[in-house]
C-alpha positions in Angstrom: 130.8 41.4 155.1 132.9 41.0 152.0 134.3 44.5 151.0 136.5 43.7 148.7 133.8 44.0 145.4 132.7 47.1 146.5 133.3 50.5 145.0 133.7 53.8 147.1 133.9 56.9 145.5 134.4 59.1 148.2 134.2 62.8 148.5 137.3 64.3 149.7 137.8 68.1 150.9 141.0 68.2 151.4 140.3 68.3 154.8 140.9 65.9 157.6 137.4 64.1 158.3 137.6 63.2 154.7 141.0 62.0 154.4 140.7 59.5 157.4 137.5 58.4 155.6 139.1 57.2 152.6 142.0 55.3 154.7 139.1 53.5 157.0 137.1 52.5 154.2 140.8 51.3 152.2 141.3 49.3 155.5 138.1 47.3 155.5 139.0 46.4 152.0 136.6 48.5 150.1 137.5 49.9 146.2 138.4 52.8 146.9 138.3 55.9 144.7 138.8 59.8 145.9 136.8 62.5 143.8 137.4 66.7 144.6 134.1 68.6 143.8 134.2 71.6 142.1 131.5 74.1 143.2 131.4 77.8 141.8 132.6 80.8 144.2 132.4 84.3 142.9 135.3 85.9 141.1 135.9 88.5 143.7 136.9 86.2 146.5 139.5 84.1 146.9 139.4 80.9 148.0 142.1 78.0 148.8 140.0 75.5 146.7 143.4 74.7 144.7 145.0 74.0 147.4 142.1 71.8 148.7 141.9 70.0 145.5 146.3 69.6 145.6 146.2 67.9 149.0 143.0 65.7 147.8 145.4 64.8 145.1 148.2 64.0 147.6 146.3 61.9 149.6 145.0 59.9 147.4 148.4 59.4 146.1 149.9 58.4 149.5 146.8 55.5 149.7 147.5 54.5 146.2 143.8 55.1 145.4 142.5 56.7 141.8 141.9 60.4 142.0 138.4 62.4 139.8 137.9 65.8 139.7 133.9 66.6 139.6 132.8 69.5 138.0 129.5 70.2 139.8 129.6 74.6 139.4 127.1 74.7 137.4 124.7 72.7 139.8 125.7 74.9 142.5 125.5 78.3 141.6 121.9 77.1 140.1 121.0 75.0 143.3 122.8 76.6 146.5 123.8 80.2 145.6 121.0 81.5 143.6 118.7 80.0 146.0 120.8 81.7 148.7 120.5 85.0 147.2 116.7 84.7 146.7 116.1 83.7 150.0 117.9 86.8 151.0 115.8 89.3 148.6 112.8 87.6 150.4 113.7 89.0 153.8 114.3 85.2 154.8 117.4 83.1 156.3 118.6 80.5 154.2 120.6 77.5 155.5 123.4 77.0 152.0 124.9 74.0 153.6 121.2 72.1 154.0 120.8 72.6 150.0 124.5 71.9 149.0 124.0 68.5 150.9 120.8 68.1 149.3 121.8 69.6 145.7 125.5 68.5 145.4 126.9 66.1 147.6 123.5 63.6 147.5 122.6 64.8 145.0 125.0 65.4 141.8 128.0 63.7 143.1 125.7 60.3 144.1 125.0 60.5 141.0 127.8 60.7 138.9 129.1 57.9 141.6 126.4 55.5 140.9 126.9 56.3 137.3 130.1 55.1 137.4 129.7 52.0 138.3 129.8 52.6 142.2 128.4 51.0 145.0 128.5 53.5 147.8 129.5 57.0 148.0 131.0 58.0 151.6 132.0 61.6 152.9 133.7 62.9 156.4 129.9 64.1 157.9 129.9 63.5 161.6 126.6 61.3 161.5 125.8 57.5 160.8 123.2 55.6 158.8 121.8 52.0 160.0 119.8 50.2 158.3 117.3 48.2 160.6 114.0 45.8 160.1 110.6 47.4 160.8 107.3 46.0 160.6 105.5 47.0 157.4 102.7 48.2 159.4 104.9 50.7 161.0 104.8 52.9 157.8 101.0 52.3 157.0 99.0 54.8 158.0 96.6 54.8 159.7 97.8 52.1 161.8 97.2 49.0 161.6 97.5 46.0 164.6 100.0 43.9 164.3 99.3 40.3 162.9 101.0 37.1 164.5 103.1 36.9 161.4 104.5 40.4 160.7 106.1 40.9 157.3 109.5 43.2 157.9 110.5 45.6 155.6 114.3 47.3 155.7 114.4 50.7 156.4 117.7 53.7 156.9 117.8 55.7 159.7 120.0 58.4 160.1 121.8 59.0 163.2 123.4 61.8 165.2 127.5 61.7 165.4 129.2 60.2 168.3 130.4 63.5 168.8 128.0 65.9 170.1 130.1 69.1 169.5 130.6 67.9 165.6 127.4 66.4 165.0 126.1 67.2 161.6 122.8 65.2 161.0 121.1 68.9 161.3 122.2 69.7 157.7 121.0 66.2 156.6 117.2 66.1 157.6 116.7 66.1 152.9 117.8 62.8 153.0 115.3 60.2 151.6 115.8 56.5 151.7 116.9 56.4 148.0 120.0 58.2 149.0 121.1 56.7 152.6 121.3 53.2 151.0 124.2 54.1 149.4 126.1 56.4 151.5 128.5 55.7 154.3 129.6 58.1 157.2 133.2 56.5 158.2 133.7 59.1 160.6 129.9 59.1 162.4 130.8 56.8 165.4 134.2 58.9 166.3 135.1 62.0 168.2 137.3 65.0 166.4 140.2 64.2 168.5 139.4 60.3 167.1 139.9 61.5 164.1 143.1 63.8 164.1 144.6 60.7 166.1 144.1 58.8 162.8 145.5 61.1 160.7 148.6 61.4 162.5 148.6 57.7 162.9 148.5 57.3 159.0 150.5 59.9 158.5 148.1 62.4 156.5 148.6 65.8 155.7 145.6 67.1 156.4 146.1 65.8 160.5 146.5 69.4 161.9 144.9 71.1 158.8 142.0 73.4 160.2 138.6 72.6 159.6 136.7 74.4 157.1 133.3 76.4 158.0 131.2 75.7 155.5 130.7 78.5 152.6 134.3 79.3 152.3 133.5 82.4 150.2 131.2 84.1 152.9 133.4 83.5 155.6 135.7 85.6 154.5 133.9 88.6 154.3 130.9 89.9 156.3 127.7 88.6 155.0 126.1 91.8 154.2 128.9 93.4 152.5 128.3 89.3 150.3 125.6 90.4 149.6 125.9 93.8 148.3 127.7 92.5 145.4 124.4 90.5 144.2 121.8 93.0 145.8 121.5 96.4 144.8 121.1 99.0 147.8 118.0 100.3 147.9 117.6 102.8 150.8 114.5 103.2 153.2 113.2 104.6 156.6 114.1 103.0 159.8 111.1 103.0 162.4 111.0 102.9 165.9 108.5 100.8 167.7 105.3 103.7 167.2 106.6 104.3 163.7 108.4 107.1 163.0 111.4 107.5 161.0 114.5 107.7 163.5 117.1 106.9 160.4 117.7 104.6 157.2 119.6 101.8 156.1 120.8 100.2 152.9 118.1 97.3 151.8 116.1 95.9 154.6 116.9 92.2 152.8 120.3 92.7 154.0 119.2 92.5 157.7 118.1 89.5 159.9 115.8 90.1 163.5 118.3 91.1 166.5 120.7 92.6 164.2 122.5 95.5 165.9 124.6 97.5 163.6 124.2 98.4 159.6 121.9 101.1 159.9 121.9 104.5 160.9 119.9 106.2 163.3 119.7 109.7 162.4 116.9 110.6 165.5 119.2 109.9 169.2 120.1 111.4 172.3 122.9 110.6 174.3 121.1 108.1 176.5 120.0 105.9 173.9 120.9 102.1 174.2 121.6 100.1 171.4 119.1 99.4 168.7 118.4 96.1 167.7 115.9 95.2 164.6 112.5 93.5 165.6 110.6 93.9 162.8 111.2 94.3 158.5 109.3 94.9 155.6 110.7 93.9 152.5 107.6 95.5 150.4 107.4 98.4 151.8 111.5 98.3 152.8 111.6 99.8 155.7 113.2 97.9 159.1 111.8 98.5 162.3 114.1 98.5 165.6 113.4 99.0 169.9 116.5 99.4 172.2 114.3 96.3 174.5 115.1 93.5 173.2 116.0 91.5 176.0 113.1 93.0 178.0 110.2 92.5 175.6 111.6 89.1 174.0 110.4 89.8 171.1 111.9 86.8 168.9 110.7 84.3 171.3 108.0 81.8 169.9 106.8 78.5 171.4 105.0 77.9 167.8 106.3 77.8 164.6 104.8 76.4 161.2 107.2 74.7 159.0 107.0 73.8 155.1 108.6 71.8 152.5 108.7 68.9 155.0 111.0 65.7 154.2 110.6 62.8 156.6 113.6 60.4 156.3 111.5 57.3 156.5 109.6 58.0 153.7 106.4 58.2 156.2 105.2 60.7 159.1 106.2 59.8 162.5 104.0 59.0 164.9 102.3 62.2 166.0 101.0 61.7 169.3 104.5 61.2 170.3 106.6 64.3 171.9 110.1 64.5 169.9 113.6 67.2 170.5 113.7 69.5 167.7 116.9 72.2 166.9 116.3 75.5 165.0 120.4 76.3 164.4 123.2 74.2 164.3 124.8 73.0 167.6 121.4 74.2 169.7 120.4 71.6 172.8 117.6 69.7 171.6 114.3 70.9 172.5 111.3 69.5 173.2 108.4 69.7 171.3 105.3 68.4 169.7 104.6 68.4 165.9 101.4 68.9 164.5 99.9 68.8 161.2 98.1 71.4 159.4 94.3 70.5 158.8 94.1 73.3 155.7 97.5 72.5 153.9 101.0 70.2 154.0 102.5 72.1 156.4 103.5 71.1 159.9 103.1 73.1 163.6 105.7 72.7 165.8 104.7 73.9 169.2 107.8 73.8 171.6 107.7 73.2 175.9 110.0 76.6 175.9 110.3 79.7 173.8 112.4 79.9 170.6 114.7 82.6 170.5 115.0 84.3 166.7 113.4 81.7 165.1 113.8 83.2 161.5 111.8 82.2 158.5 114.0 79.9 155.6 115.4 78.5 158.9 115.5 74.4 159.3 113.9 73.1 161.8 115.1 69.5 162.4 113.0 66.4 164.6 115.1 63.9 166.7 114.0 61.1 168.7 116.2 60.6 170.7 119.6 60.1 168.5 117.7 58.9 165.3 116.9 62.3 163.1 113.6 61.6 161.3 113.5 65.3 159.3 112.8 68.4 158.9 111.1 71.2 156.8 112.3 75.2 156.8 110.1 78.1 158.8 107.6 79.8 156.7 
């Protein structure tokens, strides 16, 4: 394939998985062109993003590729915060990196790429796109049997990383096949240590630079004391399992299920185990908490209904099929079988094994095998 007419823009960090993207791509003879994103972060908190942005800037220099700045705060504080901080006021778990892939980096930045005349946009995800030939009647539903003469249609699929540990196709399952046509994962088919290799064989400063985690802004400070600063305490009753009030705590929004600490029980004796939250009512906002967790398992569900459901194909799968589904980031795929609700669009997912803390606004992302065909988020 002829590179050498095709324009890259390619998102770079400042980080390492990045920075080896943009010298793979320069080396198969793409056009090559590095943008920083600028997303908003509160005033109060610090983060390194000019530093990010000055070693974007100093790689690009050292490949002798053009350098943008992209201005997308607006988009994000709109698009991933606000929704963050809704979610939260809902007594539900958002995932920020599933809508700043969605909302920002396929999202605005494709667009200003393709609007600028390029052909591709790329970024340092561990994950891979191919794009393959399926029979038409593969995405006609109900099926059809195939004809002699079967007319092929190209398709995307997304695909898990080489690298199991780094994998990242779980914040990707928004993807349609509008987008994966034009984006590249240089990085998809190697390992982290691949990829450091690179960088020191190339000579990039970001080789030993430490990998960010996501939300830069929230990592630095514990997510509830975040939050505070964009929800207003409001204090209510803690309950024990027959409820009565045994303390209080600040906001039951700030607390997710199996949370331990933040609240005060008021109503203990000295032989009193830990406390762990089972139960919360953001109408009424009051939290409920037992000291038997582990005993009762309370969290564990083998069903779970899902909504806002994006299949990557553009078409459901095949539903009598059993697929591997993951509920967090990094969990062991788990099998499971995907139903569809009769009365409305969402999904069931009922799983072989029980679900620990499966929390609603979480993701819950299909696999079969390596291909990831979607997702939706738990009601």
């Amino acid at each position: 394939m002829n590179n050498k007419n095709k324009k890259v823009f390619v998102g770079l960090s400042g980080g390492v998985d990045s920075s080896v993207s943009a010298v793979l791509l320069k080396n198969k003879g793409y056009d090559v062109t590095g943008v920083f994103i600028k997303v908003w972060q509160p005033e109060f908190v610090k983060c390194d993003w000019r530093e990010d942005r000055l070693d974007a800037m100093r790689i690009c220099a050292k490949l002798e590729i053009p350098f943008v700045d992209l201005d997308l705060e607006e988009e994000y504080k709109k698009q991933v915060f606000d929704y963050m901080i809704e979610e939260y006021k809902n007594g539900r778990t958002p995932n920020p990196d599933v809508m700043c892939n969605k909302a920002i980096k396929f999202g605005g930045f494709l667009k200003f790429a393709l609007d600028n005349g390029a052909d591709y946009v790329a970024t340092g995800h561990y994950a891979r796109s191919v794009e393959r030939e399926f029979p038409i009647s593969n995405f006609q539903f109900p099926k059809k049997e195939f004809s002699n003469s079967q007319e092929l249609e190209n398709r995307f699929e997304l695909l898990a990383g080489k690298d199991d540990n780094k994998d990242q196709s779980y914040f990707l399952w928004t993807l349609t096949q509008d987008q994966l046509k034009y984006i590249l994962f240089p990085v998809g088919h190697l390992e982290k240590p691949r990829v450091r290799e690179l960088a020191k064989k190339y000579d990039l400063l970001t080789a030993e630079k430490k990998d960010s985690q996501g939300l830069c802004f929230v990592g630095m400070v514990e997510m509830k004391d975040f939050l505070k600063r964009f929800l207003q305490e409001k204090r209510g009753d803690v309950l024990n399992e027959n409820g009565n009030i045994i303390g209080y705590h600040d906001g039951a929004f700030y607390y997710t299920f199996g949370q331990r600490h933040g609240f005060v029980i008021t109503e203990k004796t000295s032989d009193d185990k830990p406390y762990f939250v089972i139960e919360k009512s953001i109408e009424k906002n009051t939290i409920t908490v037992s000291e038997k967790l582990h005993e009762k398992n309370i969290f564990d569900k083998k069903e779970i209904e899902i909504e806002n459901i994006n299949w990557i194909s553009g078409n459901e799968p095949d539903l009598d099929k059993k697929y591997q589904a993951r509920i967090r980031y990094r969990q062991p795929l788990q099998s499971c079988k995907i139903y569809k609700n009769s009365s409305s669009e969402n999904f069931k997912v009922i799983f072989d094994e029980h679900q620990k803390s499966a929390s609603s606004g979480q993701s819950v992302v299909f696999y079969d095998d390596e291909v990831c065909l979607g997702g939706g988020i738990i009601c």
